[in-house]
C-alpha positions in Angstrom: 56.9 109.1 108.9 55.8 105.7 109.7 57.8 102.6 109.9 56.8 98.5 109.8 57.3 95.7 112.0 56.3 92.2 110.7 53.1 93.2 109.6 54.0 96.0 107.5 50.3 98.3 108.4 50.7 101.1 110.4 47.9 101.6 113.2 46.3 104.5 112.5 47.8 108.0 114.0 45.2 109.7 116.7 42.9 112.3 115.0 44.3 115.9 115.2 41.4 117.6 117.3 41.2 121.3 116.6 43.0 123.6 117.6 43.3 127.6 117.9 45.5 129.2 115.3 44.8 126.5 113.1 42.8 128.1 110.3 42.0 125.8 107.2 41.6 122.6 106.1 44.3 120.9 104.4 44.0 118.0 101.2 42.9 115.6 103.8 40.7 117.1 105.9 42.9 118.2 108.5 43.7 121.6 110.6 46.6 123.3 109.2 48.5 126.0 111.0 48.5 129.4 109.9 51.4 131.1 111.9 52.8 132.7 108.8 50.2 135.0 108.6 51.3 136.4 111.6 55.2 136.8 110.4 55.3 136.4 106.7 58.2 138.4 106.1 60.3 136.1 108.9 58.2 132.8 107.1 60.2 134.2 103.2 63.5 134.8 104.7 63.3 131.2 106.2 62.0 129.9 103.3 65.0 131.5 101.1 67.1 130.4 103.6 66.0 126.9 103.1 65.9 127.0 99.5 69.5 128.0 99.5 70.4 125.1 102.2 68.9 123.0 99.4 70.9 124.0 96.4 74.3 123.6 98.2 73.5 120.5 99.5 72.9 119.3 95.9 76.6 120.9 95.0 78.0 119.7 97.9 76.8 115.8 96.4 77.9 116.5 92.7 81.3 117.7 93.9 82.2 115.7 97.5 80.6 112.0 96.5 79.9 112.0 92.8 82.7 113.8 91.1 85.2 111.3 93.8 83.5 108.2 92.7 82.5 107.9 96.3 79.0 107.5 95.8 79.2 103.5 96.7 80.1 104.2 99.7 77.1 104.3 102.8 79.3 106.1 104.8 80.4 108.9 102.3 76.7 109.3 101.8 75.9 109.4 105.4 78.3 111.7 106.6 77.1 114.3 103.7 73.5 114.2 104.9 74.5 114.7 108.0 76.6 117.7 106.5 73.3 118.5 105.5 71.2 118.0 108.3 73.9 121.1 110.2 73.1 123.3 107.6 69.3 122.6 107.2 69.1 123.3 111.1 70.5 126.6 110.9 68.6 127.7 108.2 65.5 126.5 109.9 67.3 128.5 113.5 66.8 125.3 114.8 69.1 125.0 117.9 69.9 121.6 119.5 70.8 120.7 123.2 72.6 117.2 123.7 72.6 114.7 126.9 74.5 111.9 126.5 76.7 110.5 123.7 75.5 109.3 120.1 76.4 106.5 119.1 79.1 105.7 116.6 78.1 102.2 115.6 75.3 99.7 116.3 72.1 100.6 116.3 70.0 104.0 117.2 66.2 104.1 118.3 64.5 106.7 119.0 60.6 108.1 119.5 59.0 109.8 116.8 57.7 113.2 116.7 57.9 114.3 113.4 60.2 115.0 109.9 62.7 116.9 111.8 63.8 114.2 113.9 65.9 113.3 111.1 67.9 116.4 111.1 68.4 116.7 114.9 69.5 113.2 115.2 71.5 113.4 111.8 73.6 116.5 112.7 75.1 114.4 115.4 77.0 112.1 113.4 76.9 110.0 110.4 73.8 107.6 110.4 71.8 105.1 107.9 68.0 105.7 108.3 65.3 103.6 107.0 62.3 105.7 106.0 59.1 104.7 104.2 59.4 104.5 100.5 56.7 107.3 99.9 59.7 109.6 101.0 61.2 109.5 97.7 58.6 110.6 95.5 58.6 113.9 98.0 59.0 117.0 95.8 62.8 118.5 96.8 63.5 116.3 99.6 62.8 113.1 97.7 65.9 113.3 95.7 67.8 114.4 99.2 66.2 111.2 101.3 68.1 108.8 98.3 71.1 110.6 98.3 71.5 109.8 101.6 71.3 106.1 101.2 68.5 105.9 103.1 67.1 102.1 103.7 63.4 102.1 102.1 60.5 100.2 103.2 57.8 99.1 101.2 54.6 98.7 104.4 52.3 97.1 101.7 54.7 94.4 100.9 55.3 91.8 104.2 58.1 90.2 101.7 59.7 93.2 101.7 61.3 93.2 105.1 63.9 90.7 104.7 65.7 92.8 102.2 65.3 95.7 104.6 67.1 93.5 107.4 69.7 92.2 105.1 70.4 96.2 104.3 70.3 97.0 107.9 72.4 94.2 109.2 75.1 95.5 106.3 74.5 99.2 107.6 75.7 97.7 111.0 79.0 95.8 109.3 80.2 99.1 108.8 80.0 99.9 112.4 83.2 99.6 113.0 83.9 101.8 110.2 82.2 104.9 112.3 78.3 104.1 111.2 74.9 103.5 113.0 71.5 102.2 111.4 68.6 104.7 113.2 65.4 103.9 112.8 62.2 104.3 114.6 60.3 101.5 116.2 57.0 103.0 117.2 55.8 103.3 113.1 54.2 106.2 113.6 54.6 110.0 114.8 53.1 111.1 117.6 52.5 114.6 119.1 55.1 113.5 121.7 52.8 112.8 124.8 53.3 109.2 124.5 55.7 106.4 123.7 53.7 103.8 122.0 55.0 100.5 122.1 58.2 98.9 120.2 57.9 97.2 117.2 60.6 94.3 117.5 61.1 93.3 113.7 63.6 95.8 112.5 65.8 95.1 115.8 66.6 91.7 114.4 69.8 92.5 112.9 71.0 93.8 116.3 70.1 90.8 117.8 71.9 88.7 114.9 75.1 90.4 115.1 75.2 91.3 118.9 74.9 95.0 118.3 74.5 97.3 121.1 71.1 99.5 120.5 71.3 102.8 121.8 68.3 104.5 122.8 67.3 108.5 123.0 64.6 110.6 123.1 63.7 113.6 120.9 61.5 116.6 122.0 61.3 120.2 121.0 60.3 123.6 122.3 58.9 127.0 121.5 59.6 130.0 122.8 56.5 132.1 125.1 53.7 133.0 122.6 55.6 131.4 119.4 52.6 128.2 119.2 52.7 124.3 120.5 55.5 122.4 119.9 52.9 119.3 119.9 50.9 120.9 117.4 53.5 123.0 115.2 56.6 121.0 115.6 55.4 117.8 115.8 54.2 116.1 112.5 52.0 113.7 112.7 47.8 113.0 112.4 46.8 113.9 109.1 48.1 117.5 109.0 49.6 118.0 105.3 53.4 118.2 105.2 53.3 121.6 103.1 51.5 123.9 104.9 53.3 122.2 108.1 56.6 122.9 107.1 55.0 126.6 106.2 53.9 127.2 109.3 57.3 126.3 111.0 58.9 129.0 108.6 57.5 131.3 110.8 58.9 130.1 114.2 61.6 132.4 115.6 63.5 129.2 117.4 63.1 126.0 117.6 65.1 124.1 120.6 65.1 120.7 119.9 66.5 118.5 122.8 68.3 115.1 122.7 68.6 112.8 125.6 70.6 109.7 124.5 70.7 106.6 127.1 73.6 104.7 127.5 73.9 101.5 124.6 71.7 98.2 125.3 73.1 95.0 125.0 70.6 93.2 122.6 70.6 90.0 124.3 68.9 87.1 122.3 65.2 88.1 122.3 63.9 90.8 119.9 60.5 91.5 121.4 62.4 91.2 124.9 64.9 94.0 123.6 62.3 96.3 122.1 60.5 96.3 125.2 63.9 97.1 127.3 64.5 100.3 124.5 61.1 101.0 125.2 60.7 101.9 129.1 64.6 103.0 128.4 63.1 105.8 125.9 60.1 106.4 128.2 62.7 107.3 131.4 64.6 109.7 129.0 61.1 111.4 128.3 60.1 111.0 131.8 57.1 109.1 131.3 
């Protein structure tokens, strides 16, 4: 999932070299996992599991925020996805270890390591992300990104990132209210090895409205002999999302871990803050 700063072009993600248990090509060229082979009986019961995750999320929409006439509201929406995000974790046996506290209001950055970064920093607490616009054509999840009320971005339109600061900055009105923005500032997954650097645009409203930024880092684990988290976990390259999100159907646990820093102040400079968050992150991950 990739995220703009001024100039809204990504830099391009690092190459996915090859790697063993990866055994096909995918759409665009790259190595795709192949774990459920090896367990496809645990990969179908996942699978169900998720499906079934799916379909009472949808209810839990029609009946909690649409049929209340609640549906206006960003922090209805935000506290059902991250309803959601609980239940989409267990189906996935996705099990989370916390350090440090969320945040409530302001602002949330965090590294990016892939799609489930979402979930684990969602279950925490009510949150407004912003996500690339691509998101919401995504078959199933599309529909569960907007209902969210999710902040999109157009990265081919530079014009398009005063609208998504004007959303953000309301996002963080509502802070008071219980509600964070999250978003996250690299613009790109990585495989989690690295921090790359801050991009300062999206911190602007922070810096408007004196809003404390809190920063945390995400990583995850596998257990002996299940795979690489860097390579099964982690999205990001060109691996295709599909036979990703296959492959992870076939992991007995995944332990995701949180390490949430205590909240910046967001002083006056952007580019001053976003390198702050940045070596703040990189101490969490103990880089």
């Amino acid at each position: 999932m990739t995220l703009p700063e001024a100039r809204l072009d990504a830099p391009p993600a690092p190459a996915r070299p090859g790697v063993p248990g990866f055994s096909r090509l995918g759409a665009t060229g790259a190595r795709v996992p192949a774990g459920w082979k090896k367990h496809p009986l645990r990969a179908a019961c996942r699978a169900a599991r998720l499906g079934g995750a799916v379909a009472l999320a949808f209810a839990d929409y029609f009946f909690c925020v649409t049929l209340s006439g609640r549906g206006g509201s960003a922090r209805v929406r935000a506290e059902w996805m991250s309803r959601q995000a609980r239940r989409f974790l267990r189906a996935l046996n996705i099990t989370v270890e916390r350090t440090g506290a969320p945040p409530t209001s302001g602002v949330l950055v965090a590294n990016h390591v892939g799609y489930l970064d979402i979930l684990v920093l969602g279950a925490a607490g009510p949150l407004v992300f912003v996500a690339k616009s691509e998101t919401r054509g995504w078959p199933v999840f599309g529909p569960l990104i907007r209902a969210a009320g999710t902040v999109f971005v157009e990265r081919a339109r530079a014009h398009d990132l005063p609208r998504v600061l004007a959303a953000l900055a309301a996002a963080g009105a509502s802070g008071g209210d219980g509600l964070a923005a999250a978003f996250f500032p690299e613009g790109t997954s990585t495989d989690g090895s690295v921090v790359l650097p801050f991009r300062p645009a999206l911190l602007e409203p922070a810096v408007a409205g004196g809003r404390p930024v809190t920063p945390a880092c995400v990583s995850y684990a596998l257990d002996s002999g299940d795979g690489s988290a860097a390579d099964e976990v982690c999205w990001w390259g060109d691996t295709d999302f599909a036979p990703h999100l296959l492959n992870l159907f076939s992991k007995k646990t995944i332990r995701a871990r949180v390490a949430y820093g205590p909240p910046e102040p967001p002083g006056d400079d952007r580019k001053e803050l976003a390198r702050r968050l940045h070596a703040c992150v990189c101490a969490l991950a103990g880089k």
